[in-house]
N, C-alpha and C positions, 0 to 999 in steps of 0.2 A: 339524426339517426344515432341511437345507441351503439358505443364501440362490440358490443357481445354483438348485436347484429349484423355490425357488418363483419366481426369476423366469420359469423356461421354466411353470410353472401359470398366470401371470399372463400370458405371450402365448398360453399355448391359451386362456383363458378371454375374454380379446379377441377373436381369431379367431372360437371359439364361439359368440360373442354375437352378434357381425356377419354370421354366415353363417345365424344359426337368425332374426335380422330380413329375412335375403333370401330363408329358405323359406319364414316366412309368404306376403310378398309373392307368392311364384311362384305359390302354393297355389292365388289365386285362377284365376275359370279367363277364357283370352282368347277373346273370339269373332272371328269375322271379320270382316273391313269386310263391309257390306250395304250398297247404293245404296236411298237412300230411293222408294220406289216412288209414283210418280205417283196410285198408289189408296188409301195412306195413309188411314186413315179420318180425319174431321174432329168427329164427333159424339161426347158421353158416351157411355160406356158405363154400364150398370146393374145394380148388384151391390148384394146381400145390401137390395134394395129402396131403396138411395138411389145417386144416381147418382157416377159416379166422373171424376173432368178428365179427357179425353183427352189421348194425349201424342201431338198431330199432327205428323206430318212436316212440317221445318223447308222443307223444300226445297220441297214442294206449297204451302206460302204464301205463298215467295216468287214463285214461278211467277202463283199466283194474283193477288197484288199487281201485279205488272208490268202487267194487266192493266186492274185494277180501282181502287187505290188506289195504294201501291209502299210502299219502305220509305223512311225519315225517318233523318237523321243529329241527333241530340243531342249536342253539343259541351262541356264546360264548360272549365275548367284544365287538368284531372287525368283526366277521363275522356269519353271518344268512345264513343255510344252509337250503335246502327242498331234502328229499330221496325218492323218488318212490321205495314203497318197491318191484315192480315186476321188479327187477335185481338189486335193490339197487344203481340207478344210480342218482346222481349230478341232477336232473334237475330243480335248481334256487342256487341262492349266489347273496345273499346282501352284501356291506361293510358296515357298519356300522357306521363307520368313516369320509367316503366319501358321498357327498349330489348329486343329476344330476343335480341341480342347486343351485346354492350359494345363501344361504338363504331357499332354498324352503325345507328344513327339512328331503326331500325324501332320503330314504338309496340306495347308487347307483346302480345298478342291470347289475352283468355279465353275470352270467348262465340264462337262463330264455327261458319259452315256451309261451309266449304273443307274438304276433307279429309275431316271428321268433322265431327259433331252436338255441339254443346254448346251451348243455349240455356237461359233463363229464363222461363220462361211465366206469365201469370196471367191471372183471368177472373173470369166471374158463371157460377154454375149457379145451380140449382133451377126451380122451376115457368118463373118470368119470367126466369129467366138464359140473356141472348144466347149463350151459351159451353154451354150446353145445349140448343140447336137443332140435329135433329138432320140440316137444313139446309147446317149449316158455321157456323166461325162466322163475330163479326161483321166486318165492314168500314167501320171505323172514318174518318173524315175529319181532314184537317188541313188548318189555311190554309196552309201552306209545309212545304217539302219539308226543310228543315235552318235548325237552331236553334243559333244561340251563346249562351255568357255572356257578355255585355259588362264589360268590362275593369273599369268603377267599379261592379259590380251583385255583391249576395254569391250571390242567386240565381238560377234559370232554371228558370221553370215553363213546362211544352208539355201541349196540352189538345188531346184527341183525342173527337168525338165522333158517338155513333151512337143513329139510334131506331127502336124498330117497337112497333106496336099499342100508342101512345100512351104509352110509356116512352120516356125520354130516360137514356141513359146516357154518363157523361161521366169519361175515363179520363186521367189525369194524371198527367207523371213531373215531379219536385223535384230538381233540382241545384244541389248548394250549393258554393260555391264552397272549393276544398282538401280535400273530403270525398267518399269514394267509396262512400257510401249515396247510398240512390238513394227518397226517398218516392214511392210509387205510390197515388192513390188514387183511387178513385169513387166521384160523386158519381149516384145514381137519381133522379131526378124523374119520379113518376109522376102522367103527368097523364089515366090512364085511370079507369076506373069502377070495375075491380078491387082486388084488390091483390096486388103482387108481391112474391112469393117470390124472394128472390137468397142466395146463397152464395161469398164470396168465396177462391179459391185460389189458393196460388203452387205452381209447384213446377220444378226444376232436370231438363231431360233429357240426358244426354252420351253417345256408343258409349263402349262398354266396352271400346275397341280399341284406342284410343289409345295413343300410345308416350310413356311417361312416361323423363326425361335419368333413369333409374338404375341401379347397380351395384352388384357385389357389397360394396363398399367403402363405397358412396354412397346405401343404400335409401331408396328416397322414399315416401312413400305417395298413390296418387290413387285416391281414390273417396268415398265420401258419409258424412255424419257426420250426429247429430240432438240434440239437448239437449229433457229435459223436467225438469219440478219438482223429482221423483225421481231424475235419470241430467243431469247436467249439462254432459257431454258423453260421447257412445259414439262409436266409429266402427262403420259398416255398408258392408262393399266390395259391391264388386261382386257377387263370389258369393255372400253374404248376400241381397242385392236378390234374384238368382236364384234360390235356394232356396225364400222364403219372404218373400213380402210384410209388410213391417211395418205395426203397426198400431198406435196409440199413442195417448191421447187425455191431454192433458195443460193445466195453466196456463200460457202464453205460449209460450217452447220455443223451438227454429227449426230450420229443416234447410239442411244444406246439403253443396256439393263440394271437395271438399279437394285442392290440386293442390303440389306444391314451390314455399314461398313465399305463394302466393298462395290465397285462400278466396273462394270465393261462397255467399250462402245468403238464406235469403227468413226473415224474422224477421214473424210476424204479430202480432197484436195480445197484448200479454201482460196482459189486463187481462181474456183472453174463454179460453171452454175450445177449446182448437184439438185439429182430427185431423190426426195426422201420419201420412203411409202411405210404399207405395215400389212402386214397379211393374216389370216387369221384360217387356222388348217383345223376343220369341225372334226376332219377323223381320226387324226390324233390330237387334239387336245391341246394343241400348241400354239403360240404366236410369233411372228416374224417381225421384228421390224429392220429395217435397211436404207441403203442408197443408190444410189446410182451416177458415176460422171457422165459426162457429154461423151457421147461417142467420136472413137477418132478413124481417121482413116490413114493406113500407111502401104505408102506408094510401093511396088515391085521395086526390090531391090535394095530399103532401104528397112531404118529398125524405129522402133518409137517405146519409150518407156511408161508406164503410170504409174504412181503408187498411192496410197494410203495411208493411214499409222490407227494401229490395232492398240487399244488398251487393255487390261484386262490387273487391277490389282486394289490397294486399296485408295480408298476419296479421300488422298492426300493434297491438302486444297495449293498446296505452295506448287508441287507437279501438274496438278489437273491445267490449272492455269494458263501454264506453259504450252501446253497441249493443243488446248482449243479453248476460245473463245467462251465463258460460260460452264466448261466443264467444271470445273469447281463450285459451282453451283448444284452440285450432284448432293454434296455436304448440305442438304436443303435443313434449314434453320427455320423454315415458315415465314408467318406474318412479322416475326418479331426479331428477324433478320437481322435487323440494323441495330439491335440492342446485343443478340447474339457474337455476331462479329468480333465487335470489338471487345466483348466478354473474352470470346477463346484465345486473340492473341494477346489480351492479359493473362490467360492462364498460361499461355505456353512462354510467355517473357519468364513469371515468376517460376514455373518449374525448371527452368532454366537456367536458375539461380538455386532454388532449393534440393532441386536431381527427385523428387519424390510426388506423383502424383496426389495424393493425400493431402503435403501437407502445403502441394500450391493451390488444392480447395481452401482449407483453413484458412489461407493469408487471400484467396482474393474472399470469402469469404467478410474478412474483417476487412478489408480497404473495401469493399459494396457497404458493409455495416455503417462504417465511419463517415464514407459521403452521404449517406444518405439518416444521418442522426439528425437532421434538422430537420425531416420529415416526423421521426420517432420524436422526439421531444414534441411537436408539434402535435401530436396525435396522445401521445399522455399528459401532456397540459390539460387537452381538449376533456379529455377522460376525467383530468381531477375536478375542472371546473365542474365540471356535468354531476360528479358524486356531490359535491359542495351545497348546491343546490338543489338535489334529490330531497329533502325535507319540504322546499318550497314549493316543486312539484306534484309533491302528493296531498301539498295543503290545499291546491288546485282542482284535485280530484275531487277532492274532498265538497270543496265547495260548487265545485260545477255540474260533481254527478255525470250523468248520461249525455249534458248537453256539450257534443262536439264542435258544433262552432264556435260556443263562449271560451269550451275547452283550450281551442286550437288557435285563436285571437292571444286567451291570456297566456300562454306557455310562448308564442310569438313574442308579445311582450316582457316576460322575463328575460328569454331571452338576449333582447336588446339591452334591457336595462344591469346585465351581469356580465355583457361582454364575450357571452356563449356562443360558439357555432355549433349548433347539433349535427352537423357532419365531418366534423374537427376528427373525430377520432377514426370514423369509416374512410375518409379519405386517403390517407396518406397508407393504409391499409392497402386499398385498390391502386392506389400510383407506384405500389413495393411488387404488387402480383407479376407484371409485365417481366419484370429482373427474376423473378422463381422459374416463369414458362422459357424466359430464354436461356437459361443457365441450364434449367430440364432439358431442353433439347440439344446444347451444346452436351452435356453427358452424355446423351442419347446418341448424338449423330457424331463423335469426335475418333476417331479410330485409332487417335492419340491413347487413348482410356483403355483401348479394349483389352484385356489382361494384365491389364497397372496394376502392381501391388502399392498398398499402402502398408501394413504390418500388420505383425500378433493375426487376427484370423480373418482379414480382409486380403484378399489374395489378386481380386480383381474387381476393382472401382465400377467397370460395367455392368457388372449382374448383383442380383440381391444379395443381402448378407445373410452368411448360410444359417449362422446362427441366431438371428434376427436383433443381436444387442442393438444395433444402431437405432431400428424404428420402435425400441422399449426404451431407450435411452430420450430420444425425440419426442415418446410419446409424455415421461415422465417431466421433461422440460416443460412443455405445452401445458400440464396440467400445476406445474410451479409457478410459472408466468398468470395461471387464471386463480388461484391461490393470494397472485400479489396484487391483483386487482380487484378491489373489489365487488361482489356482484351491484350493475347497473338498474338491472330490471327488476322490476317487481311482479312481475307475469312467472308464476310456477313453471308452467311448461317452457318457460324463455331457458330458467333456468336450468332446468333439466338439461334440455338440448344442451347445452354449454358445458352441463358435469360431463354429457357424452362424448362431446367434440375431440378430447385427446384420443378417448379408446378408437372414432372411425377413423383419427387421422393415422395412427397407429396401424390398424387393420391397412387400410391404402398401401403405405410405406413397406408393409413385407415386401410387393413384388419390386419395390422403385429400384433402380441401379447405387447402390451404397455411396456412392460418391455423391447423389443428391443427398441421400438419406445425413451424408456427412453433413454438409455445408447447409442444411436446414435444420441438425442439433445443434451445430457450431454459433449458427445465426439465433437458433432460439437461448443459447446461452449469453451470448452480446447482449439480446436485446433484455434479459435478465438483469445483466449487471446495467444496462443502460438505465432502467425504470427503477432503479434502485437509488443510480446516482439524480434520476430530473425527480422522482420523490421525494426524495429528501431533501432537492433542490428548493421544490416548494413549499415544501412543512417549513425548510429556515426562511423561507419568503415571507409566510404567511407570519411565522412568531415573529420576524423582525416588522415588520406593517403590525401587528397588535401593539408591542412594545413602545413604537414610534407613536401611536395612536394613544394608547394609556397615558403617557408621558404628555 
């Protein structure tokens, strides 16, 4: 195979790949904005005989709240929480840390009821669970309306509490300071004559309508993911939810929603068998997914605790870790995982040396360059032999004409007899592509990147370059490198396509994240001065074997 062909194989297969990840994406289906409706129900519902969390309307709480209790601002370093005290549910989370635009000061916003629904909920069911009344649920108390961490203090506990027919339940969020878990727990004190039955669940509800920043160039994925024992991380989108309720009964696990960058998910107890389900609410437009612990019972007279840990910040894989089991796995890399990996903590070794995200592209750039020049030499060796012989080849045509099998026996034979691999030069081509998709992705999914400057008018590594030098710069390389080789083919139309090749790789590149766009001019420049030096390697080959030989 001629090296121009396989290079134009390795830009369809690029393309390919990138276009067959943004038909997944589309496949799911959009529904439309719905306005939550003021009659939203508030109570479980009851399936297959135990009961199931409602996913109440965000907006009906807060309504209710304004009236009754309201909501609570939870503050720490890193993260700005808002509590609707009627269930004490999640609905808003600022990072604090994080801007929605670079420079514009704004605190980035996950949780939130503007716009769209995306909240975290949790609760008590069973017999005695407030959050199974079918009533509404509860309406929680707080001494104050908003909670700081104080500057010298690493944590901040906020305690919210509520009772009926002689149970006291008492609901509490953990803020630790530089950590964007969130421990949620309850404490039951029953000081009635019974004993109560409670069941404690978390679970994530968001529209499914949302506009996620993606493109054809740039696919992101936003919808709900789950990890059990067995599956230690799946993703389930949206039209999954809609199809066909999950059901999952597993050790520890978590679930959660996956957005560019950033994860939320509710990690419950990994010590208990949890149910993890997923709901799917046709009249607003939304999806649920959740869990469930084992139900517990606590005796008359006595108290029992549960809790949780609530995430919600960015897919920081060294934190996730920690967390649960597979949660860092949120940072999904794809098929090419195991190449990815250990990509990114080379890149964050060397920027950790260098302080500059830019210029720790550049440097693992050249150390990916450097190990792998024994493929590159390999592959323009293969190139010069194949031009070498190009006289002999078409003396072949010449002589064989029309006839393909004499054709394809004699060019066999050459061949052998010259020492030639005709896939010498597409090879080592297609064995470099794997190292482009996984360094693509690690750019793509690294949250390390997101608003990295590099300098002069690269501002932020993750999105395109505003002025597009990088993919003209790239694209002018591309067409140097085919400049220094000479044309293989003798097929017109081969050629053409090949004078085109920089312009569509070019065209592509506007939308890429400039940090790839970097590290494949940097690379097309290496491999520049590379085929300069194994050219000339073999032009003095060739004169010292003529010389030796004349002699």
């Amino acid at each position: 195979m001629e090296s121009q062909r396989g290079l134009l194989f390795v830009a369809l297969l690029v393309v390919t790949y990138l276009l067959f990840n943004q038909w997944q994406m589309d496949n799911a289906p959009i529904q439309a904005p719905v306005e939550v409706s003021a009659n939203t129900p508030t109570a479980s519902s009851q399936e297959n005989g135990e009961f199931i969390p409602a996913a109440t309307g965000s907006q009906t709480s807060v309504n209710q709240a304004a009236t009754k209790g309201g909501v609570i601002t939870i503050t720490s370093d890193v993260l700005e929480l808002k509590v609707d005290t009627q269930g004490g549910d999640i609905i808003a989370a600022n990072l604090l840390a994080f801007e929605t635009e670079q420079g514009s000061g704004v605190a980035m916003p996950i949780l939130t009821t503007q716009g769209f629904t995306f909240v975290a909920q949790s609760g008590l069911i069973g017999a005695q669970g407030p959050d199974a009344n079918p009533a509404g649920r509860p309406l929680y108390t707080s001494l104050q309306n908003s909670y700081y961490l104080a500057a010298d203090d690493d944590n901040l506990v906020v305690e919210l509490s509520f009772s009926q027919n002689g149970i006291t339940y008492l609901k509490s969020f953990t803020l630790t300071k530089g950590k964007y878990d969130v421990s949620v727990d309850y404490k039951i004190i029953n000081s009635s004559a019974v004993n109560a039955d409670v069941q404690l669940y978390g679970q994530l509800k968001q529209s499914t309508s949302v506009d996620e920043d993606s493109s054809m160039m740039m696919p992101t994925y936003r919808g709900a993911a789950y990890s059990t024992s067995e599956t230690r991380y799946e993703k389930y989108d949206f039209g999954d939810i809609e199809d066909a309720n999950l059901k999952e009964t597993t050790q520890g696990g978590w679930v959660g929603m996956l957005q560019h960058y950033f994860v939320t998910a509710w990690v419950p107890n990994k010590d208990t068998s949890n149910q993890l389900y997923t709901r799917y609410l046709d009249n607003n437009g939304q999806a649920v997914i959740g869990f469930k612990q084992p139900l517990i019972t606590v005796l008359p007279g006595s108290e029992q605790s549960l809790t949780a840990t609530f995430y919600v910040g960015p897919k920081d894989q060294d934190k996730l870790e920690k967390i649960a089991d597979g949660l860092d796995l949120t940072v999904d890399y794809g098929f090419l995982w195991m190449i990815s990996q250990p990509l990114f903590w080379l890149l964050l070794f060397i920027q950790d040396i260098v302080v500059n995200w830019g210029l720790a592209i550049i440097c693992i750039t050249i150390v990916v360059k450097t190990l792998m020049y024994p493929l590159t030499k390999t592959q323009y060796t293969s190139m010069a032999k194949m031009r070498k012989i190009q006289p002999k080849i078409a003396a072949l045509k010449e002589r064989h004409g029309d006839d393909r099998q004499k054709m394809s026996q004699a060019m066999m034979a050459l061949y052998k007899k010259e020492k030639v691999n005709p896939a010498g030069g597409c090879l080592p081509l297609l064995l470099q592509m794997p190292i482009f998709l996984a360094l693509y992705w690690v750019f793509m999914e690294s949250v390390e990147l997101r608003h990295a400057e590099f300098g002069l008018w690269i501002s932020d590594l993750s999105s395109k370059d505003p002025f597009f030098v990088l993919p003209i710069l790239m694209g002018a390389s591309m067409l140097l490198m085919q400049k220094l080789q000479p044309a293989m083919s003798q097929d017109p139309m081969q050629q053409k396509m090949m004078q085109w090749m920089p312009v569509f790789f070019t065209f592509f590149f506007l939308w890429f994240p400039s940090g790839l766009v970097l590290y494949w001019f940097i690379s097309n420049v290496i491999t520049i001065v590379q085929m300069l030096i194994i050219f000339r390697g073999i032009d003095k080959a060739e004169a010292k074997a003529k010389l030796a030989k004349d002699n």
